[in-house]
C-alpha positions as CSV (number, residue, x, y, z in Angstrom):
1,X,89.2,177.7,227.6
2,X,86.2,176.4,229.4
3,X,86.6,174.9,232.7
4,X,86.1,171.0,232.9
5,X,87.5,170.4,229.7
6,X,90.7,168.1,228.8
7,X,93.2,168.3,226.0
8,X,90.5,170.1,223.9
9,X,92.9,170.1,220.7
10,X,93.0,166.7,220.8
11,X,88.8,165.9,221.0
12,X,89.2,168.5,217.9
13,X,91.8,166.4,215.7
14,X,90.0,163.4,216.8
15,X,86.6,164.7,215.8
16,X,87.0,165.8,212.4
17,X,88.8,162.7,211.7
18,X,85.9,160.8,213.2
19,X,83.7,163.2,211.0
20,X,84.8,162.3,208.0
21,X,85.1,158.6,208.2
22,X,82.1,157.1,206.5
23,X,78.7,156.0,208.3
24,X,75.6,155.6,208.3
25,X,75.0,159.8,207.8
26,X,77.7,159.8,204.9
27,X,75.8,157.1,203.0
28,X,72.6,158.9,203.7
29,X,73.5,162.3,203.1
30,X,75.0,160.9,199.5
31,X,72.0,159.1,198.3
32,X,70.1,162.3,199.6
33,X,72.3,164.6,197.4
34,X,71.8,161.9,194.3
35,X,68.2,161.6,194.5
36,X,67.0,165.9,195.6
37,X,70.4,167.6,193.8
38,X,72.8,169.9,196.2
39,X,69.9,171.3,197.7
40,X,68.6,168.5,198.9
41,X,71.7,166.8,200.5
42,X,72.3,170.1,202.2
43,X,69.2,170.4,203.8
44,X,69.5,166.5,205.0
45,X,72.7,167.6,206.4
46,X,71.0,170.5,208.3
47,X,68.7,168.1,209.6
48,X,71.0,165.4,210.7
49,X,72.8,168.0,212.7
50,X,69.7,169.4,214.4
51,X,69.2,165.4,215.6
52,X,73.1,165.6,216.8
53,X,72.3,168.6,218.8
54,X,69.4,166.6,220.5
55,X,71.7,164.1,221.4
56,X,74.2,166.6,222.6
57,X,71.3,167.9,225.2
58,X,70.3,164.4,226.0
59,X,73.9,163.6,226.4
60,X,74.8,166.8,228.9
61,X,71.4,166.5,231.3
62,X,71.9,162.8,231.5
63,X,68.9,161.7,229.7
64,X,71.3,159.5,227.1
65,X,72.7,157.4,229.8
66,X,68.8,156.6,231.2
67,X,68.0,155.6,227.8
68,X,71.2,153.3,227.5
69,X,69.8,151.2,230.8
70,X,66.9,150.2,228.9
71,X,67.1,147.4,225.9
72,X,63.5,147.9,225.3
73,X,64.4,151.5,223.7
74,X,67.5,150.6,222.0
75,X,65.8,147.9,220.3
76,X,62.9,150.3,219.0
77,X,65.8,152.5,218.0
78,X,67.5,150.7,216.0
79,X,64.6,148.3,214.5
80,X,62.9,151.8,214.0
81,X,65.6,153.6,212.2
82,X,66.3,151.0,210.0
83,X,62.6,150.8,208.9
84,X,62.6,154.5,208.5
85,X,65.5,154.4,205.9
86,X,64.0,151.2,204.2
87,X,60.7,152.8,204.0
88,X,62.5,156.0,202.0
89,X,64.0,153.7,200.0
90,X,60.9,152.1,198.4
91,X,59.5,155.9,198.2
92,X,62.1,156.5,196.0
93,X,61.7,153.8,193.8
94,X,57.9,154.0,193.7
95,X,58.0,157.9,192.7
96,X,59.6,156.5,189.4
97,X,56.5,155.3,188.7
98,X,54.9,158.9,189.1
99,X,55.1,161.3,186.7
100,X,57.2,164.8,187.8
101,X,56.0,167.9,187.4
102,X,57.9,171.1,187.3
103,X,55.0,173.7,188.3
104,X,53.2,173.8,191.1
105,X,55.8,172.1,193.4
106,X,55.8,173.7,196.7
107,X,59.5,173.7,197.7
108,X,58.8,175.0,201.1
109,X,56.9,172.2,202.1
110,X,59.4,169.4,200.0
111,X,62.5,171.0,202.0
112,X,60.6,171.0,205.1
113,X,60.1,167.0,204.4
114,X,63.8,166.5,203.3
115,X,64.6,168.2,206.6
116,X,62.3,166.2,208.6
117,X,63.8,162.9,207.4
118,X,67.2,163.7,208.0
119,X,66.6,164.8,211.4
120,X,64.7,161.4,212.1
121,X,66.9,159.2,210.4
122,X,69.6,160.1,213.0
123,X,67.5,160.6,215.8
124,X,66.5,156.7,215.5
125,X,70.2,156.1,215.3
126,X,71.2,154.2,218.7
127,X,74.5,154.1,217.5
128,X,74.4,158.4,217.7
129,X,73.5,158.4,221.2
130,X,75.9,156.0,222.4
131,X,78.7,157.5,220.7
132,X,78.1,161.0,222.7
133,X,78.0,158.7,225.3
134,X,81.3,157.4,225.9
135,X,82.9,159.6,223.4
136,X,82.3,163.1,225.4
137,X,83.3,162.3,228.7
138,X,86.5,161.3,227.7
139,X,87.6,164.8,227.4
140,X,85.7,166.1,230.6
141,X,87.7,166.3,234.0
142,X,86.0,164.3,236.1
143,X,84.9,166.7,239.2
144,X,82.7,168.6,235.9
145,X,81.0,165.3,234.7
146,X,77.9,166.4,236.1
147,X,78.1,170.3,234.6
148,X,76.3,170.2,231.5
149,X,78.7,173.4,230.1
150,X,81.4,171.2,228.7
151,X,79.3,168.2,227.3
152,X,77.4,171.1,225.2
153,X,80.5,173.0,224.1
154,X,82.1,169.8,222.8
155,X,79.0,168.6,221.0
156,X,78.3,171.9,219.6
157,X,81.9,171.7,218.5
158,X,81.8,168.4,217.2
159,X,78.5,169.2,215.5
160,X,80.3,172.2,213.7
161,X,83.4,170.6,212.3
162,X,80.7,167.5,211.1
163,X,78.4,170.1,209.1
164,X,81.1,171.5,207.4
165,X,82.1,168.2,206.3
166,X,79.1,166.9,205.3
167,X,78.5,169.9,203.5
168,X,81.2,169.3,201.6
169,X,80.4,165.8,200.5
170,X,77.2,167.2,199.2
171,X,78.6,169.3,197.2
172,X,81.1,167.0,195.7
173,X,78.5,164.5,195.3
174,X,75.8,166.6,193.6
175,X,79.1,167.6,191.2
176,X,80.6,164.6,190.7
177,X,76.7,163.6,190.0
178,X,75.7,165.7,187.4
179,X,79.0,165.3,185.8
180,X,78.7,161.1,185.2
181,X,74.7,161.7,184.8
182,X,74.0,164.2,181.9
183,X,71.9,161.9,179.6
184,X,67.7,162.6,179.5
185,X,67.4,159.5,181.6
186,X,69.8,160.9,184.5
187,X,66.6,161.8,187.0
188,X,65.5,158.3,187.0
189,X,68.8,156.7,187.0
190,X,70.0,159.0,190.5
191,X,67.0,158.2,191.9
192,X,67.3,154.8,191.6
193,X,70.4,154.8,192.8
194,X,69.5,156.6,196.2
195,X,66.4,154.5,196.9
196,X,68.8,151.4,196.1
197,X,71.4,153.2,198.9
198,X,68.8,153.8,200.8
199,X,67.1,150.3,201.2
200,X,70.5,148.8,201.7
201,X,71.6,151.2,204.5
202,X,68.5,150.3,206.1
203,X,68.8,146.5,205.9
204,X,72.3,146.9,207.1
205,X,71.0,148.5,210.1
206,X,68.5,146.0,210.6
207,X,71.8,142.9,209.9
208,X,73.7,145.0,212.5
209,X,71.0,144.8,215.1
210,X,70.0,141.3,214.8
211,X,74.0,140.1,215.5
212,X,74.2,142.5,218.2
């Protein structure tokens, strides 16, 4: 066991159950899945954990709890995310509009994009950074709260059990997807669906940061 670390079975239950509650990510990660297939909601997945492991390093050199002192950068945070998410929302609905064609896609470059947006959809989530915030240190010993070791093997930990999850919704959603959504029309109707999911989200984080 690594030194500095407390009742490290307990953070683990208390993870994955925090894991698979739904958020902000599981919304995300759904509407993902219904508007780019499996694919598509895995790689968001892949790119909302790379944001979590950026938080993780923030988090273990200290960087997290400078930014928390400043409402100037929450603010832009949270105002910021919850413009990203409503502005690919409207992309989704306004790429109804164009027509879709099958050759000469460059699916390098549109996973590279889906990736992209995950990883900035959570790394404009405030709420994110102040969760590894006051969620880690609570199973550190306090004469190691300045050792960056145990902060990075919890997140990486938490991280872990999170992909996995969110993995799994993917799949279960892109499943479940193509199951209820076999007609001709089914593209269009998904789609719709995950800019409608995906405007909402972001209003709701927008609602969220206005009362608080």
């Amino acid at each position: 066991m690594i030194d500095g670390l407390l009742n490290f079975p307990l953070f683990l239950v208390t993870g994955i159950i925090l894991n698979i509650t739904p958020g902000q990510d599981t919304f995300y990660i759904i509407s993902r899945t219904l508007g780019q297939g499996i694919q598509g909601g895995i790689i968001s997945v892949l790119g909302i954990s790379t944001g979590a492991v950026v938080h993780t390093l923030l988090t273990a050199f200290g960087l997290s709890a400078v930014i928390a002192r400043l409402p100037a950068v929450m603010m832009i945070l949270q105002y910021g995310g919850g413009a990203y998410l409503i502005y690919l929302g409207l992309a989704a609905f306004f790429s109804l509009r164009k027509e879709v064609k099958a050759s000469g896609n460059d699916t390098t470059t549109d996973a590279m994009i889906i990736f992209r947006q995950g990883f900035i959809t959570n790394l404009l989530n405030p709420k994110i950074l102040l969760f590894f915030l006051t969620f880690l240190p609570r199973f550190i010993k306090p004469e190691a709260a300045a050792n960056p070791v145990p902060y990075l093997v919890l997140g990486g930990t938490f991280i872990c059990t999170g992909t996995a999850w969110c993995i799994l919704l993917a799949l279960f959603t892109g499943l479940t997807g193509k199951f209820f959504f076999k007609n001709s029309n089914s593209a269009s109707i998904l789609t719709l669906i995950s800019g409608t999911m995906l405007t909402g989200l972001g209003v709701s984080v927008f609602i969220y940061a206005f009362i608080n």
